[in-house]
C-alpha positions as CSV (number, residue, x, y, z in Angstrom):
1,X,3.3,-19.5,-23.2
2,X,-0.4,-18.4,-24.9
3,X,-0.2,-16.5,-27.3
4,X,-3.4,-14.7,-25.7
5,X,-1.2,-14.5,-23.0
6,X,0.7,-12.2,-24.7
7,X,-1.6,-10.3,-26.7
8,X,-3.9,-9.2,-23.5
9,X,-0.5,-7.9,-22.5
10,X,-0.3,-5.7,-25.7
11,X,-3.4,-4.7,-25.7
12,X,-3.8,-3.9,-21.5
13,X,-0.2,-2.2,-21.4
14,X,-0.7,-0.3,-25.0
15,X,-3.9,1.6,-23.7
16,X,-2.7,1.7,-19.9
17,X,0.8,1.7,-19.8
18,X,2.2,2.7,-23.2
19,X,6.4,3.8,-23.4
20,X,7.3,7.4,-23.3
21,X,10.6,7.8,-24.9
22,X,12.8,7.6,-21.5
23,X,11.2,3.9,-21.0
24,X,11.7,3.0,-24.9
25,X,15.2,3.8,-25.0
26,X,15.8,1.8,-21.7
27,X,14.9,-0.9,-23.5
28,X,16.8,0.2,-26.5
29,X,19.7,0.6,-25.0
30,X,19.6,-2.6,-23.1
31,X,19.0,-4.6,-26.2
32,X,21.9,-2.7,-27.8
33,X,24.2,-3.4,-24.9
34,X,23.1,-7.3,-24.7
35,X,21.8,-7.1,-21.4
36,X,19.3,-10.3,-20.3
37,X,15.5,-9.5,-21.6
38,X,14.2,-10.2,-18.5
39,X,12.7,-6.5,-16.7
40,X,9.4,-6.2,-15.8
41,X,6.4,-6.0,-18.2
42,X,4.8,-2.4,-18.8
43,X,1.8,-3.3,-17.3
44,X,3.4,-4.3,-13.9
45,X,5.9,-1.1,-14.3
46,X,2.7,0.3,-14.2
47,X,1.8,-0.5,-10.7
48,X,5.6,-0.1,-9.6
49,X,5.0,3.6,-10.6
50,X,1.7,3.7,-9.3
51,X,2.9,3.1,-5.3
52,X,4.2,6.6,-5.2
53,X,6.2,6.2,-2.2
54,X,9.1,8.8,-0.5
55,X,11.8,6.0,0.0
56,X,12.4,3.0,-2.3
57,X,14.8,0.6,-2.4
58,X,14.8,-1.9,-5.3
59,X,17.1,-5.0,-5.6
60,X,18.4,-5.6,-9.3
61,X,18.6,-2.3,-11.3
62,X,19.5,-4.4,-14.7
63,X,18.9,-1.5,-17.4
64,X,17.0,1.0,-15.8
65,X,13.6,0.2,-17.1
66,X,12.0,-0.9,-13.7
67,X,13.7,1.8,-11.9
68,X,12.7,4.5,-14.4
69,X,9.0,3.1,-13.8
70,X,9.3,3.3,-10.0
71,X,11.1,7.1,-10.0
72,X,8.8,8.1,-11.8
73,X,6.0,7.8,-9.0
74,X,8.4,8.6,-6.0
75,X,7.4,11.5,-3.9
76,X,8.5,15.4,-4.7
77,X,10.9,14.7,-2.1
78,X,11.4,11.1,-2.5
79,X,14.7,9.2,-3.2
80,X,15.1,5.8,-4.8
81,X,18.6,3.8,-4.1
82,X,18.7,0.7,-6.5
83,X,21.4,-2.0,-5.8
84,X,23.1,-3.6,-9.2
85,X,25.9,-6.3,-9.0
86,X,27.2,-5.8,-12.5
87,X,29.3,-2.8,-13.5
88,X,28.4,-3.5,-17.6
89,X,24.3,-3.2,-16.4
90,X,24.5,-0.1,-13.6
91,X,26.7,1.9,-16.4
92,X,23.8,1.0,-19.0
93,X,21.3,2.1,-16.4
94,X,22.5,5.4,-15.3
95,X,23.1,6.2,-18.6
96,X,19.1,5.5,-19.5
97,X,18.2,7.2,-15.7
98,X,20.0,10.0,-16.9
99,X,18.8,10.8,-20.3
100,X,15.1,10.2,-18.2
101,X,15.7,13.5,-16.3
102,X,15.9,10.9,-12.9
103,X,19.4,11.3,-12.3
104,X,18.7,13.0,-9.0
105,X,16.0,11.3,-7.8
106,X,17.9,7.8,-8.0
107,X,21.2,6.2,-6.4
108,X,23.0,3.3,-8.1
109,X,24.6,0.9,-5.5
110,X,27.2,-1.4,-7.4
111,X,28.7,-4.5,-5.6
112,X,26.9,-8.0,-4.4
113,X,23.9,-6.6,-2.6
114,X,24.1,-8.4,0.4
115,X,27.9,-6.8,1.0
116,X,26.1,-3.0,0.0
117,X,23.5,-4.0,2.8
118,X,26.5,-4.5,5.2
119,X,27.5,-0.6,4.2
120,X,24.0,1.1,4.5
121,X,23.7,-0.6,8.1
122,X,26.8,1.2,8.9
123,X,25.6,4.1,7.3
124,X,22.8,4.2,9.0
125,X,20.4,4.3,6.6
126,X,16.7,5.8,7.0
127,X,14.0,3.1,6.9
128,X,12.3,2.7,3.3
129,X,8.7,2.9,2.4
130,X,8.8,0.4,-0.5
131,X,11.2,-1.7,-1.7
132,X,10.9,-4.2,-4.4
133,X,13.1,-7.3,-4.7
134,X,14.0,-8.4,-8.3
135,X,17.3,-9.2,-8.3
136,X,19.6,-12.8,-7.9
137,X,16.4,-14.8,-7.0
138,X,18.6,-17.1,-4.4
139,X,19.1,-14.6,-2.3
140,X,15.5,-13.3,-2.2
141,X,14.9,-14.7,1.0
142,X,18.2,-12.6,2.3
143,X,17.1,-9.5,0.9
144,X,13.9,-9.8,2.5
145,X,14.6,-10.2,5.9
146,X,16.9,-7.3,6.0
147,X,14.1,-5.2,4.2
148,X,11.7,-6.3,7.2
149,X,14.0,-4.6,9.2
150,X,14.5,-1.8,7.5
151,X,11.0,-0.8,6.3
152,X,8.8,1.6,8.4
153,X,5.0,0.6,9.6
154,X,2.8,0.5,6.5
155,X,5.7,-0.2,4.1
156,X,4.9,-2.5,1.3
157,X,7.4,-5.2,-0.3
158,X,7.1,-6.5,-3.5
159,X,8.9,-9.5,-4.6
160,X,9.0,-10.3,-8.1
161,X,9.2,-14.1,-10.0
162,X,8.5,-15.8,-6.8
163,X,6.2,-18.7,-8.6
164,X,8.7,-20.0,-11.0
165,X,6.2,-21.0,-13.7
166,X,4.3,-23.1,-11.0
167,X,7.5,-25.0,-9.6
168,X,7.2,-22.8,-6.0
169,X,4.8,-25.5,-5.1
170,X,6.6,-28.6,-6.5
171,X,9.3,-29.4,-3.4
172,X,10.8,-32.3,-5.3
173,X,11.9,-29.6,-8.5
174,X,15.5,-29.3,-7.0
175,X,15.6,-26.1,-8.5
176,X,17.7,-23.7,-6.3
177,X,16.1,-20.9,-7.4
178,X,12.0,-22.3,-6.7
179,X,13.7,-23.3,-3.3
180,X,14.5,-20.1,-2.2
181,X,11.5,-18.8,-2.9
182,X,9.4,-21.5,-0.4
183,X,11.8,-19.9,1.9
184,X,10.7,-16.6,1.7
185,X,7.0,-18.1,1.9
186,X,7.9,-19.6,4.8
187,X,9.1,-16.8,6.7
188,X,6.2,-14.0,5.6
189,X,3.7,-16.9,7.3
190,X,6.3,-17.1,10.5
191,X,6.7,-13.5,10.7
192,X,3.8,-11.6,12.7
193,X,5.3,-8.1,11.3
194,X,3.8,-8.7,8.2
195,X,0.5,-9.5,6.2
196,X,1.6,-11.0,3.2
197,X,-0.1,-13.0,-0.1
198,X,1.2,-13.9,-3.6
199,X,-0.7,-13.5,-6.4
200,X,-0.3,-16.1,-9.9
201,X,0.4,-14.3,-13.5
202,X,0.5,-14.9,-17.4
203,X,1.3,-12.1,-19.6
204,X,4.4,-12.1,-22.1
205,X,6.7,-13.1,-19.3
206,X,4.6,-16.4,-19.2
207,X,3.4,-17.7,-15.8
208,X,4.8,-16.6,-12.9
209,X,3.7,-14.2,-9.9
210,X,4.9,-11.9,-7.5
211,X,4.4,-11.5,-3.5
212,X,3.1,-8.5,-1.9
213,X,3.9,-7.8,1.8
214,X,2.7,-4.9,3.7
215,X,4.3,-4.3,7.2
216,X,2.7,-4.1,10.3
217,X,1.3,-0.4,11.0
């Protein structure tokens, strides 16, 4: 990784994106509770929070800190329901969504996502107006098509660490995780619901990228 990679980063997220004390100690007490350093930057918390949409659902709560970005756009009336697979990292979470004043505004779902998807169908669950995939990137593809389904006209989909530091387009990688990610390239192009692109990025997470989707209006 640059180290001007980085320090753009610091510079960008310090005068446009800089911690209040609910994101800080998200990432406090993640560190403290040896959780994975792997959340979003501030900068692209930034846009999460920026999207300000009524109904999101986000896959892979880890600590909190991307879910505290996105609550803290949703709508007055909004709801956010983010699904987590660990016990250890939703109870870390809630605790940092709590002490954010969000604990109202957002639902922890524990359990492998794609069983919790099973539960929300029977549920019937309304149709989201964002949702932002960051969680088990094997499954991306998974969680995906059941958002395409469950996302009203004009929804947007964000997935996140889709270019793998440049190994998305390098077939040959045998790396599960790049694979399933050509997947999910491969059915946005198929699908005629959506109008999709992926955009390349360095920062302090190195290179990677993410995929924006918007669903047919």
């Amino acid at each position: 990784m640059s180290d001007s990679w980085a320090a753009v980063d610091e510079y960008a997220g310090g005068l446009l994106a800089p911690h209040d004390e609910a994101l800080q100690g998200a990432l406090d007490a993640a560190e403290e509770a040896g959780l994975p350093e792997i959340q979003v930057s501030p900068l692209q918390g930034k846009l999460l929070r920026s999207i300000g949409a009524r109904r999101v659902l986000e896959f892979g709560t880890l600590g909190g800190y991307s879910t505290i970005w996105l609550a803290g756009g949703v709508a007055a009336d909004g709801r956010l329901v983010s699904l987590e697979a660990s016990d250890e990292y939703a109870a870390v979470a809630r605790g940092s969504i709590d002490r954010a004043g969000l604990g109202e505004v957002v639902e922890i779902r524990v359990g492998p996502a794609l069983e919790t998807l099973v539960v929300m169908d029977d549920e019937g669950v309304e149709p989201f107006d964002f949702v932002f995939i960051d969680a088990d990137k094997v499954n991306s593809p998974n969680y995906l098509a059941w958002s395409l389904d469950h996302t009203r006209p004009g929804a947007l989909i964000v997935a996140d660490n889709v270019v793998r530091g440049g190994t998305l387009a390098a077939p040959a990688s045998n790396d599960a995780k790049a694979e399933a990610q050509r997947r999910l390239h491969d059915q946005l192009a198929a699908d005629p619901r959506v109008e999709a692109t992926t955009i390349q990025t360095v920062g302090s997470k190195g290179h990677d990228g993410f995929t924006l989707a918007l669903v047919g209006r």
